[in-house]
DOTI-509177 format. One record per residue (C-alpha): residue in three letters; x, y, z. Coordinates in Angstrom, 2 decimals, m for minus. Layout:
! residues N
  type       px       py       pz
   ALA        X        Y        Z
...
***
This chain:
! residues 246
  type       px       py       pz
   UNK    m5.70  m141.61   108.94
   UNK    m7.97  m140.23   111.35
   UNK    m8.15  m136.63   112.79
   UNK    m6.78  m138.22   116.23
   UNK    m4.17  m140.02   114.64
   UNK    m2.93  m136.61   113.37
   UNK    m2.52  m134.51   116.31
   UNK     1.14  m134.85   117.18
   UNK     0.52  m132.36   120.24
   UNK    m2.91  m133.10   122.74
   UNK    m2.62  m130.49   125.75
   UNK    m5.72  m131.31   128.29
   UNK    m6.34  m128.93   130.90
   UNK    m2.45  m127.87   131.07
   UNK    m1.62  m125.56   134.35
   UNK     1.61  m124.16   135.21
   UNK     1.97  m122.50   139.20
   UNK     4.97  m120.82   140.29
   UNK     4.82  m121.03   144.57
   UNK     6.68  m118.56   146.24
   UNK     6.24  m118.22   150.70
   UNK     4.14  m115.69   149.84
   UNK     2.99  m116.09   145.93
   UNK     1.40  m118.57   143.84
   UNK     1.07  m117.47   140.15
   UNK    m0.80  m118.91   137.62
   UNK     1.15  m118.72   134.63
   UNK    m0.90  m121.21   132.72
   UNK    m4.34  m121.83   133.50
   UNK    m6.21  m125.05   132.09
   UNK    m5.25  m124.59   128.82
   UNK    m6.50  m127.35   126.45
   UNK    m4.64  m126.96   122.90
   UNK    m4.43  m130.01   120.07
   UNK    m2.03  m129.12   117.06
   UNK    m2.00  m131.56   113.86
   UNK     0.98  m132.85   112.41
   UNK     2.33  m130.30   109.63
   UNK     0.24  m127.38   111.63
   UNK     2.20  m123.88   111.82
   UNK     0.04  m122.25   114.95
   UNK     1.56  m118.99   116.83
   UNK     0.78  m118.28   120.09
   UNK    m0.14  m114.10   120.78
   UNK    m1.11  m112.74   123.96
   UNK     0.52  m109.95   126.18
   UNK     3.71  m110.03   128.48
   UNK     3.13  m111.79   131.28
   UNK     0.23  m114.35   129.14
   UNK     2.04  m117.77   129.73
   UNK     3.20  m117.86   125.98
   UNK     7.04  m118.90   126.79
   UNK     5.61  m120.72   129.79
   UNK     3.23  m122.70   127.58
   UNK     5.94  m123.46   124.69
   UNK     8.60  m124.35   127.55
   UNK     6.36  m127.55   128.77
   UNK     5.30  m128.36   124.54
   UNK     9.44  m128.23   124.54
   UNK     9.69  m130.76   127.33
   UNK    11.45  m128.10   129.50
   UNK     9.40  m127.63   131.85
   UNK     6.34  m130.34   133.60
   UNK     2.81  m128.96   134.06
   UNK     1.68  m128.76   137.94
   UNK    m1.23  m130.38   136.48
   UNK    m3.14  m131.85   133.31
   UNK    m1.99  m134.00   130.22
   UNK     0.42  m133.86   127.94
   UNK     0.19  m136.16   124.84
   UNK     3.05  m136.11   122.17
   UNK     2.86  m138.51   119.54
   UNK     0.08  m140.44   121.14
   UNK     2.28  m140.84   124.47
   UNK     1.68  m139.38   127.74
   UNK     4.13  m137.38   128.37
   UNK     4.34  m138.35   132.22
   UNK     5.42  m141.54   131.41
   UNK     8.03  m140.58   129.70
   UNK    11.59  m141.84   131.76
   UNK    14.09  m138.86   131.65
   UNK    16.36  m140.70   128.78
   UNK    13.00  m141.22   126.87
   UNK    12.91  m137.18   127.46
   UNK    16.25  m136.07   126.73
   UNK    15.63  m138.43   123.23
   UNK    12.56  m136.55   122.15
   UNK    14.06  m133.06   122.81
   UNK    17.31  m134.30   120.59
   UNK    15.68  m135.74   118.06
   UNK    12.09  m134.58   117.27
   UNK    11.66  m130.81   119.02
   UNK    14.11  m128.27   117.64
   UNK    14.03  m124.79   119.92
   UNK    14.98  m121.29   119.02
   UNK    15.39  m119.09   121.97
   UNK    14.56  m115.21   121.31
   UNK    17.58  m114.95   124.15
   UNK    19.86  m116.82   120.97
   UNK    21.27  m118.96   123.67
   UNK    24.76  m119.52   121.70
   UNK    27.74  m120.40   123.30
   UNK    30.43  m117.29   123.54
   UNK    33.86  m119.72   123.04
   UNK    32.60  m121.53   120.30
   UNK    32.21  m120.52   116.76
   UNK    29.22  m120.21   114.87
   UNK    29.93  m123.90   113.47
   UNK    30.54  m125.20   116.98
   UNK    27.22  m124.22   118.24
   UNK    25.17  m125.90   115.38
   UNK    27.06  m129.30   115.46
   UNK    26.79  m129.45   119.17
   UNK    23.65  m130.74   119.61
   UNK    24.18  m133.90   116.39
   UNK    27.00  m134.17   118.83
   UNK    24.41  m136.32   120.99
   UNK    23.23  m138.36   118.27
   UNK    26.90  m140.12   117.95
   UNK    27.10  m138.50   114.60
   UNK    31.11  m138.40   113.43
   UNK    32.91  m135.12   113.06
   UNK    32.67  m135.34   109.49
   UNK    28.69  m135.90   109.39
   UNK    28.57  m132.93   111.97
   UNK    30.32  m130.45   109.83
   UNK    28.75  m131.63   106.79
   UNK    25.69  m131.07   108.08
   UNK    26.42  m127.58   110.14
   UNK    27.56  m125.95   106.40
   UNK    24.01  m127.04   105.03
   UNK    22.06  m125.13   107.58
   UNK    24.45  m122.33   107.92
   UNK    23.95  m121.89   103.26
   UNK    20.21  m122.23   104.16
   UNK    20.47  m118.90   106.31
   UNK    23.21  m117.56   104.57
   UNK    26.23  m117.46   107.26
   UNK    28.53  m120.08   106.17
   UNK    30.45  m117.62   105.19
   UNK    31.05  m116.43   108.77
   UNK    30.93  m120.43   110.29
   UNK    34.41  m119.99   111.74
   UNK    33.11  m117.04   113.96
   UNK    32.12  m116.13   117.48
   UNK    29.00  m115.08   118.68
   UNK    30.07  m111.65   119.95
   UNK    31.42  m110.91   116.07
   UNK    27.88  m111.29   114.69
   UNK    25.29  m109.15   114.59
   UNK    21.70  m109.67   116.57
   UNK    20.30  m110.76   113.32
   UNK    23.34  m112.87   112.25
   UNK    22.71  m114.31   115.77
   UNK    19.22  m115.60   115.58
   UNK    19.98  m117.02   112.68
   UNK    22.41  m119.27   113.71
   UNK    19.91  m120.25   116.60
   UNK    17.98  m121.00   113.83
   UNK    20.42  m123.44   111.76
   UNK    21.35  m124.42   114.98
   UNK    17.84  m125.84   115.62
   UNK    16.91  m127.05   112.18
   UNK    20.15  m128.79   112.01
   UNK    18.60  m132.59   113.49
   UNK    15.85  m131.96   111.40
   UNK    13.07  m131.92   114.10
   UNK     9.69  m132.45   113.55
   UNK     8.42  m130.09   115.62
   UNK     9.86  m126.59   115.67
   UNK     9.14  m123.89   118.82
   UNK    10.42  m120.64   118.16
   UNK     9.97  m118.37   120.91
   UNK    10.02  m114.82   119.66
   UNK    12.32  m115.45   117.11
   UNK    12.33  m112.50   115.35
   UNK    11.45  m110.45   118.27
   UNK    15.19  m108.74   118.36
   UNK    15.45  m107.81   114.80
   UNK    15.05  m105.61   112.16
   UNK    12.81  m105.64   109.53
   UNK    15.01  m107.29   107.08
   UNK    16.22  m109.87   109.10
   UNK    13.06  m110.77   110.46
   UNK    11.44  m110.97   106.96
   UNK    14.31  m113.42   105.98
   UNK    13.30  m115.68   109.55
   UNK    10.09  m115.88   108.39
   UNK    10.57  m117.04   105.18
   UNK    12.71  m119.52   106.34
   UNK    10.27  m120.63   108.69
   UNK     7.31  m120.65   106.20
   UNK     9.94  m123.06   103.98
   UNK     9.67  m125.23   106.73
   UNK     5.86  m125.34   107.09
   UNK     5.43  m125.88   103.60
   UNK     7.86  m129.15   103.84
   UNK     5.78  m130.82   106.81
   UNK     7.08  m129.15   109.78
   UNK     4.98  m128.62   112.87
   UNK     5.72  m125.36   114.15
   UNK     4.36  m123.42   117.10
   UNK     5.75  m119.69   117.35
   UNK     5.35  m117.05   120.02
   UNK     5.17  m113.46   118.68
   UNK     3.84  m110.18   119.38
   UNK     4.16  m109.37   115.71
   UNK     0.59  m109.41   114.11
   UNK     1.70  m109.26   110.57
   UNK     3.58  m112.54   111.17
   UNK     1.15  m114.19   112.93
   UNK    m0.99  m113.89   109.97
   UNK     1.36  m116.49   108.09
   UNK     0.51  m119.56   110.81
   UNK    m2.82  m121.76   109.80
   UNK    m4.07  m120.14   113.21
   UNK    m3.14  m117.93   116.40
   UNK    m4.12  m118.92   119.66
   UNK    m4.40  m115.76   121.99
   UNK    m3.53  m116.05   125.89
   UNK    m4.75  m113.82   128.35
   UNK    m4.03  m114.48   131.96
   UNK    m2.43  m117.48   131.11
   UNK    m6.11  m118.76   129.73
   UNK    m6.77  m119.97   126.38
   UNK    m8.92  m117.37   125.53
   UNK    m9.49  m117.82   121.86
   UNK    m8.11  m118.45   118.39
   UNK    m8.54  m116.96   115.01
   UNK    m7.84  m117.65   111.42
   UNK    m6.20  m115.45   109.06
   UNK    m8.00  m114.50   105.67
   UNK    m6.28  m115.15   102.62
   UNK    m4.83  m111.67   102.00
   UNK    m3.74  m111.66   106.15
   UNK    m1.50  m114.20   104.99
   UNK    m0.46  m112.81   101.54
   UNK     0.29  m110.06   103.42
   UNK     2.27  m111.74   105.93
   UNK     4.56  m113.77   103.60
   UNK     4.95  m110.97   101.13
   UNK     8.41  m109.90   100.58
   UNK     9.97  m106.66   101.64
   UNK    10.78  m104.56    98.97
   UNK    14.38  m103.91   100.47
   UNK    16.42  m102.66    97.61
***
């Protein structure tokens, strides 16, 4: 397999502008970004950068004004909006630093609504929603509501929520952005799990420490690609170390 054949994400010359009468913003800005299959790469930069901009058109929820999107070897443009809607249900699973959960449904709700539109049955649903919700430890709480749970017990049923179709790709915006230090420790382990078993995973995060635990950060500035680095071994030790919380 060649190096090409392994990039599962190509971004050429990506650029995002936001037109108002009077404003045009550039919230991304010719970025050019290729991410191999199995890569775990966060994306740093300051408010205002482009990150969630950037990860919204990887996510297939927003278009670039202009430039090219390759996923999987595909153009993205030519993509018909079924072909879309399939590739966001079955291969890109999203957690939203905003949780995004549904208020009237319970915690198991949310997670099986999205296996919903695979034409799974109600039993493979469930069966599947009380394997992610073990995984982050809230099946015990599974026939809750969102405004019952904690911000921590929150994101983590964004979490299951998103790992539940067993994407491919992962984009976490922020995902531990809202939480304390325990609960964000046990979001990054959970994440790192995921690396290590072949997902692709792109996160957004102002947290240095677990940036350090990606194969590489890209920084934005501006919404520019302005460089990337590469943690040293004991960044990432340091980074997947865990909290002595007892």
């Amino acid at each position: 397999m060649t190096a090409l054949d392994e990039q599962v994400i190509r971004l050429s010359d990506i650029t995002k502008v936001f037109k108002t009468d009077e404003v045009e913003t550039h919230a991304v800005s010719a970025v050019s970004l290729n991410v191999k299959r199995g890569e775990f790469v966060s994306v740093a930069g300051p408010s205002g950068s482009g990150k969630t901009t950037l990860l919204s058109i990887i996510g297939l929820l927003d278009a670039p004004t202009s430039g090219t999107y390759w996923l999987n070897g595909k153009s993205v443009a030519s993509l018909t909006p079924d072909e879309t809607a399939t590739i966001r249900n079955l291969e890109v699973g999203l957690i939203f630093q905003s949780f995004n959960l549904i208020g009237d449904l319970t915690v198991e709700e949310n997670v099986t609504l999205p296996l919903s539109y695979r034409g799974w049955s109600a039993s493979q649903r469930r069966k599947k929603a009380l394997e992610v919700l073990e995984i982050v430890g809230l099946l015990h709480r599974r026939s809750h509501y969102p405004s019952s749970l904690s911000g921590g017990q929150q994101q983590r049923v964004a979490v299951a929520r998103a790992i539940s179709g067993t994407p491919s790709i992962l984009l976490a915006d922020e995902p531990t952005g809202n939480l304390d230090s325990r609960n964000a420790q046990s979001i990054m382990e959970l994440l790192c799990g995921l690396h290590q078993q072949g997902t692709t995973i792109l996160m957004v995060t102002h947290d240095a420490r677990f940036a350090s635990a990606a194969d590489r950060t890209i920084h934005l500035f501006d919404g520019r690609l302005e460089r990337e680095t590469f943690p040293s071994a004991a960044e990432r030790d340091f980074a997947l170390a865990v909290e002595n919380t007892a």
